[in-house]
C-alpha positions as CSV (number, residue, x, y, z in Angstrom):
1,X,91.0,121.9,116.3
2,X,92.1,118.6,117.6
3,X,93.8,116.3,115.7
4,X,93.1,112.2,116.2
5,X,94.9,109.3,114.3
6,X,92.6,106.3,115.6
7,X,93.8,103.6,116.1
8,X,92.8,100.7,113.8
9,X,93.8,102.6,110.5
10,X,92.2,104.9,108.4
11,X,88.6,103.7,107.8
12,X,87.6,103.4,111.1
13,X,88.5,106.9,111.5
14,X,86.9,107.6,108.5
15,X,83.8,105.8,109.6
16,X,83.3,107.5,112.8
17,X,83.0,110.7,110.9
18,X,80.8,108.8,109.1
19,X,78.0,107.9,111.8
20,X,79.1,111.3,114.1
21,X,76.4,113.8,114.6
22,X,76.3,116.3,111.5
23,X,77.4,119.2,114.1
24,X,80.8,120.0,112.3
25,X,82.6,118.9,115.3
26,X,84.2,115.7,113.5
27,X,86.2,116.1,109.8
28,X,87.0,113.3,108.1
29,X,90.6,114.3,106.3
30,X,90.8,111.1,104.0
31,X,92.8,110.0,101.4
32,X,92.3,108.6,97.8
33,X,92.9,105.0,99.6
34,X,89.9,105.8,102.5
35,X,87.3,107.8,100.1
36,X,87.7,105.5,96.7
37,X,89.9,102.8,96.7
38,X,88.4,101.0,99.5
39,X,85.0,101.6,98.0
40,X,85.9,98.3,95.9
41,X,88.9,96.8,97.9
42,X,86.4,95.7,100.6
43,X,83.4,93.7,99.2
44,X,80.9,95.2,102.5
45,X,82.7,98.7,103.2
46,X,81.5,100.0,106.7
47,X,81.0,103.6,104.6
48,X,79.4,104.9,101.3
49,X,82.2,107.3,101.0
50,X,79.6,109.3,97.8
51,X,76.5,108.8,100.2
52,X,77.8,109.4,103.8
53,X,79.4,112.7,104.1
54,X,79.4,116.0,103.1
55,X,82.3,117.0,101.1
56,X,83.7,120.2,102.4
57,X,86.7,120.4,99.6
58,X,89.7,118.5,98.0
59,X,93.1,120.0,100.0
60,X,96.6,118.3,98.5
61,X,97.7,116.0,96.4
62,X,100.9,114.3,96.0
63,X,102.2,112.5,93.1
64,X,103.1,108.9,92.8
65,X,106.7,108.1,91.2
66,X,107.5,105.0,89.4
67,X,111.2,104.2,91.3
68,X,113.7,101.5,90.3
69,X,117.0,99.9,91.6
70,X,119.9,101.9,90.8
71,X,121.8,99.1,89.0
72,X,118.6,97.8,86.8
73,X,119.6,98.5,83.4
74,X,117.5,101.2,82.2
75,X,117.0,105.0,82.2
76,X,113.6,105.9,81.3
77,X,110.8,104.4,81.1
78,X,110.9,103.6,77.3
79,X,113.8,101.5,78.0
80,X,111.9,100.3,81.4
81,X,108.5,98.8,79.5
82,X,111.1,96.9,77.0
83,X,113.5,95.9,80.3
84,X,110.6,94.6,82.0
85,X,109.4,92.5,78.9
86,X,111.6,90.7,78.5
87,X,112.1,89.8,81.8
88,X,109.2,89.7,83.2
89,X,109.3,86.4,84.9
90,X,112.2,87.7,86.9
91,X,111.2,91.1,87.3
92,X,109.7,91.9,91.3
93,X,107.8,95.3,92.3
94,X,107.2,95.8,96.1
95,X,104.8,97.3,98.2
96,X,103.6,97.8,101.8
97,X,100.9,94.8,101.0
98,X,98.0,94.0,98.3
99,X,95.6,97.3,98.3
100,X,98.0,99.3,99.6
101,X,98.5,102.9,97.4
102,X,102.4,101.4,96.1
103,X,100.5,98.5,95.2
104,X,98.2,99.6,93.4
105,X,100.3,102.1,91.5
106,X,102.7,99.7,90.2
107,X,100.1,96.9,89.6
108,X,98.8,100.3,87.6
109,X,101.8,100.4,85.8
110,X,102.6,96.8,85.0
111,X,99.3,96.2,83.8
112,X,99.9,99.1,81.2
113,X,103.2,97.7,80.2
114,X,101.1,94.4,79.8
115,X,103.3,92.3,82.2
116,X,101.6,89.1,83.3
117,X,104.6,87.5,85.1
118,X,105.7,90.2,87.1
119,X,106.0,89.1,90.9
120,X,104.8,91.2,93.5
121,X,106.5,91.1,96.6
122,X,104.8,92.1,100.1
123,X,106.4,94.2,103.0
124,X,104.9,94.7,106.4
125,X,105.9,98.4,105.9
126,X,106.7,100.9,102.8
127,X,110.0,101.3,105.2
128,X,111.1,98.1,104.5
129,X,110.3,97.9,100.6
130,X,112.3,100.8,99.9
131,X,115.3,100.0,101.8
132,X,115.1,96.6,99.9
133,X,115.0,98.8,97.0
134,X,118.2,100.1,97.8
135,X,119.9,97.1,98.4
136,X,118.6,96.0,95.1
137,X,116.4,93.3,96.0
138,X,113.7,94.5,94.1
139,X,113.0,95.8,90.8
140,X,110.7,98.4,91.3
141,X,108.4,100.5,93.5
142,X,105.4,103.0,93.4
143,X,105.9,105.6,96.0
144,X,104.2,108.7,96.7
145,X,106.8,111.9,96.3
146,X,107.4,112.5,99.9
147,X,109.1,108.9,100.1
148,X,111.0,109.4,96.5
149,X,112.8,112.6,97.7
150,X,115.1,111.2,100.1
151,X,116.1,108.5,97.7
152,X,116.3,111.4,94.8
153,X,118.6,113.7,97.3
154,X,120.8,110.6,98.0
155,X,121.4,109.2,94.5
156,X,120.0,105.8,95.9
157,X,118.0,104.5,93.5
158,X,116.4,105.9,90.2
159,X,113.6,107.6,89.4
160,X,112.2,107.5,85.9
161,X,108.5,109.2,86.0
162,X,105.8,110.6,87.8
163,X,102.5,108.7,87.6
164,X,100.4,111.5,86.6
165,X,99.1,113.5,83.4
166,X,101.0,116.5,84.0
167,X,104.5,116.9,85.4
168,X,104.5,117.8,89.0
169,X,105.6,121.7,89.8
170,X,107.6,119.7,92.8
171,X,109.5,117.7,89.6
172,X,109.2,120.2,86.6
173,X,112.0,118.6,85.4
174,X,111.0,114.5,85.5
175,X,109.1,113.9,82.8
176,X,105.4,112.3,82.9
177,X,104.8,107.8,82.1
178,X,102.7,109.1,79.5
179,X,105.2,111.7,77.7
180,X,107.3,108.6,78.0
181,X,105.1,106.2,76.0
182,X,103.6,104.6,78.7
183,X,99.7,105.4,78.4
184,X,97.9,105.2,82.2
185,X,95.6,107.2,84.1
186,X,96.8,109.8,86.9
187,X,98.3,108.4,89.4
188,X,97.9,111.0,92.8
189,X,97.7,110.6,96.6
190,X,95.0,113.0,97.3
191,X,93.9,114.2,100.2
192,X,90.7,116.1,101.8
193,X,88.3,117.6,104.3
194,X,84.7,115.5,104.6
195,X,81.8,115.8,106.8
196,X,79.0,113.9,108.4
197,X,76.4,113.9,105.5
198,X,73.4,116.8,106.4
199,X,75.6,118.8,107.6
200,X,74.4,122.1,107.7
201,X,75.2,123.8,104.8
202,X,76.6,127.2,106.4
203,X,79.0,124.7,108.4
204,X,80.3,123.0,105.0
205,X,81.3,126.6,103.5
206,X,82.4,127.7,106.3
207,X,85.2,124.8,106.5
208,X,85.3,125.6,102.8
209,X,86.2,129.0,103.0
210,X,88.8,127.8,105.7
211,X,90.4,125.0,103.7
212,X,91.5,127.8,100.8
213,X,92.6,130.5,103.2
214,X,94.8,128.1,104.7
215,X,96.0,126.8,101.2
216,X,96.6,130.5,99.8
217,X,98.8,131.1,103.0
218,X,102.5,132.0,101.7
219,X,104.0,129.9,104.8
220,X,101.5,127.4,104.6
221,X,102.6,126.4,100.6
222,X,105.8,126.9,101.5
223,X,106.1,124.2,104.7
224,X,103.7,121.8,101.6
225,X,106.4,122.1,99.2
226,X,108.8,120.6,102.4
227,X,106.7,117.3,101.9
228,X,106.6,117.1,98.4
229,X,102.8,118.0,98.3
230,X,101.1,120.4,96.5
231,X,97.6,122.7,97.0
232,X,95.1,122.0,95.0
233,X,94.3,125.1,92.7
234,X,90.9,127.2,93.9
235,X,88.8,125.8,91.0
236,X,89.2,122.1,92.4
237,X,88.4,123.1,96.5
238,X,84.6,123.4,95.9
239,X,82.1,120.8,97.8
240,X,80.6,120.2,94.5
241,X,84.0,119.3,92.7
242,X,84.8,116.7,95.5
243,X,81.7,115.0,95.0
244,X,82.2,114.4,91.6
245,X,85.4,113.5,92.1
246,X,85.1,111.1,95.1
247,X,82.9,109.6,92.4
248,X,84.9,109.4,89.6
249,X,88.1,108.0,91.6
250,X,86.2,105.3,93.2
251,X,85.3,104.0,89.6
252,X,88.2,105.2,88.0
253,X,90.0,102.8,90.8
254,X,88.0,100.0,90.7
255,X,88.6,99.7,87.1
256,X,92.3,99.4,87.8
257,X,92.1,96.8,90.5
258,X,89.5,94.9,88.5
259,X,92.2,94.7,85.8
260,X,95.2,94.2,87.8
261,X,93.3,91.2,89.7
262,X,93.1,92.7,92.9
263,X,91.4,90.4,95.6
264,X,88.7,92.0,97.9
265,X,88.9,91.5,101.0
């Protein structure tokens, strides 16, 4: 198998799959951004992403962490909804641009809080938000897990929650938003396999049967946990469950941005 990163970002990888013959020579491996998010960030997407492909199965997720400066007074998120509160009109999140995942996450969480003064401050580059993190120029940011762990390892900032309904096995310790008081919907980078739609069915479950031998590989978990993602379990890796779920994210997502006041583009 040959891997390609085109150039010109995710969907117009994603939409080559899209219009490529339904052979099984081209896989789509899209995220939770590509699949459902853009579905209502872009007012004409160039794909259907429930209509124009073949879901061969959902492969990893990672969570999403709600990270702060290390000097801002607070250390959980109890103490984080009241901080931000009550300072609200001085209070700055930052992200690597409107739509991107960060973004949305913490527009996710300030909308929960109930924050309408927030300031949202744009990076060309998640890079350069952290590091601005760091050096305490911001308040807060949304990252996915592989991004928190070198800040977590280095004592650089602070990490109050993951974003999701259930801790993370790669943070059993860090508590949830929700166990927290702070009632939102998951918040997960996930990631998987697609194919051109009418794809032969023998070719989808053949990449199917793949996908969970590769996941169930001891080494293969192992060199995940490395990045601070995790397998999905075997009842989630079925074509049928990505469907639905494609489906569900996309409105699940397009309720948030809707709310948060997201512009499409």
């Amino acid at each position: 198998m040959i891997v390609e990163n085109v150039v010109g970002g995710g969907m117009v990888g994603i939409n080559r799959v899209a219009k490529a013959p339904a052979d099984g020579y081209q896989i789509a491996f899209g995220g939770v951004d590509t699949f459902a998010q853009s579905q209502y960030l872009f007012k004409n997407p160039v794909f259907n992403s429930r209509t124009d492909f073949a879901p061969a199965g959902l492969v990893v997720e990672q969570p999403i962490v709600l990270v702060v400066r290390k000097d801002l007074p607070v250390n959980n998120v109890r103490e984080f909804v009241a901080y931000v509160k009550a300072n609200q009109a001085k209070m700055t999140f930052g992200s690597a641009g409107v739509g991107a995942g960060p973004y949305l996450a913490c527009a996710m969480v300030t909308a929960a809080i109930g924050a309408t003064s927030v300031t949202h401050v744009p990076y060309r580059s998640s890079a350069q938000a952290l590091q601005d993190l760091i050096a305490g120029s911001i308040d807060y940011y949304c990252p996915i897990s592989v991004a928190a762990m070198p800040l977590i390892a280095a004592n650089s900032a602070k990490v109050l929650a993951v974003l999701t309904r259930e801790r993370s096995p790669l943070f059993p310790d860090m508590p949830t938003a929700a166990e927290q008081g702070l009632d939102m919907v998951d918040g997960y980078y996930w990631m998987a396999l697609s194919l051109p739609k009418n794809t032969p069915e023998n070719v989808v479950t053949t990449l199917n049967k793949a996908i969970s031998v590769a996941l169930d590989t001891p080494a293969v978990q192992a060199r995940l946990k490395d990045v601070a993602t995790t397998a999905v379990p075997a009842e989630r890796r079925s074509p049928a469950y990505l469907q639905k779920y494609v489906e569900t994210e996309t409105v699940k997502w397009a309720a948030i941005m809707r709310a948060a006041g997201v512009p499409q583009q």
